[in-house]
C-alpha positions as CSV (number, residue, x, y, z in Angstrom):
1,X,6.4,18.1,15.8
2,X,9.2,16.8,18.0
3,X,7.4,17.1,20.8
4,X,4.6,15.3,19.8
5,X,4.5,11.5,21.2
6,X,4.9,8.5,18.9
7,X,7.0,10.8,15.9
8,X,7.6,8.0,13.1
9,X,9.8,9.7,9.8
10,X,8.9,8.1,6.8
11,X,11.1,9.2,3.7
12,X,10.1,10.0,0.2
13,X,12.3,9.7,-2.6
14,X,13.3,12.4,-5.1
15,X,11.0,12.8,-8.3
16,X,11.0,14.7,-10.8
17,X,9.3,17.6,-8.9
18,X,10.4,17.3,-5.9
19,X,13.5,16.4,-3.7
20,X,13.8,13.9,-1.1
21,X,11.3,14.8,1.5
22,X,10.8,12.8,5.3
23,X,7.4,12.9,6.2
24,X,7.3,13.3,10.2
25,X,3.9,11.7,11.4
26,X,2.8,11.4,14.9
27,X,0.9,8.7,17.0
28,X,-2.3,10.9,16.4
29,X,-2.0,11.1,12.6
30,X,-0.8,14.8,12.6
31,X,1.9,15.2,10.1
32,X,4.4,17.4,8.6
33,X,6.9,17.1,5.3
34,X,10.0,18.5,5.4
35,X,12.5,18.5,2.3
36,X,16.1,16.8,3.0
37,X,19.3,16.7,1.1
38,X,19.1,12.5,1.0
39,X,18.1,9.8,2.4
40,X,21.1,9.5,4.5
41,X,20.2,13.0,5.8
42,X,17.3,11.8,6.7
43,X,18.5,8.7,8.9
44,X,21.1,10.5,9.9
45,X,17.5,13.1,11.7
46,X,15.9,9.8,12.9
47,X,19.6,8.6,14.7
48,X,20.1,11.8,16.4
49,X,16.3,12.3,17.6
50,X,16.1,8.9,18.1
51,X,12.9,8.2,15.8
52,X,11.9,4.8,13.8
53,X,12.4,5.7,9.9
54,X,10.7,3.9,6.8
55,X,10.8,4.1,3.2
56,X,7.6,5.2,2.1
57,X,8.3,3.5,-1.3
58,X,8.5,0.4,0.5
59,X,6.1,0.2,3.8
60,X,3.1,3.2,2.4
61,X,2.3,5.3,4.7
62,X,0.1,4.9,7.7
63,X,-3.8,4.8,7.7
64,X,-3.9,7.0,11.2
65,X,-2.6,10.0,8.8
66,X,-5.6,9.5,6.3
67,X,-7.8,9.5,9.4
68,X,-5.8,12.7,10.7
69,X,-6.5,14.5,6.9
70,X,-10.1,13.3,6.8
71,X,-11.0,14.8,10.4
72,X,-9.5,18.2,9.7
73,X,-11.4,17.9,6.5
74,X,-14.6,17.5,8.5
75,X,-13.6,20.0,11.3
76,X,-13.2,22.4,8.5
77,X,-16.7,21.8,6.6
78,X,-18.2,22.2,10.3
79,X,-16.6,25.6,11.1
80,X,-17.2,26.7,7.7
81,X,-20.7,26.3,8.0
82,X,-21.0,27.3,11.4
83,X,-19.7,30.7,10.2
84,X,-22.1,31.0,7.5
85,X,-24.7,30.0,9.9
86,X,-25.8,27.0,8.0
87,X,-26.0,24.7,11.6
């Protein structure tokens, strides 16, 4: 995901289920969620790879990754059906 242009980290706080988790999201929407020990972990990720961090809690998270779910959901449907011959 690193190498992806436009990486933004956005970090979730603990819940009851889960642990802290940053979510790494690229310029394209593209995303990944990786559990971290704290928040301060967390920063301490953005510092080093030099990456703009948010609090989820506080900013939500961007549109461009609902537009990233919603085409792979679509791309999905499409090659589903193109393998059962539906097109």
């Amino acid at each position: 995901m690193l190498a992806h242009r436009g990486v933004e980290i956005f970090v979730e706080p603990r819940t009851t289920v889960t642990g802290t988790t940053m979510l790494l999201v690229a310029h394209d929407g593209e995303f990944t969620r990786r559990q971290v020990a704290n928040p301060a972990a967390a920063a301490a990720f953005a510092r080093a790879h030099t990456l703009p961090i948010y609090e989820a809690a506080v900013v939500g998270y961007p549109q461009r990754m609902r537009d990233y779910s919603r085409r792979q959901s679509v791309l999905r449907k499409r090659a589903a059906a193109d393998a059962d011959g539906d097109r």
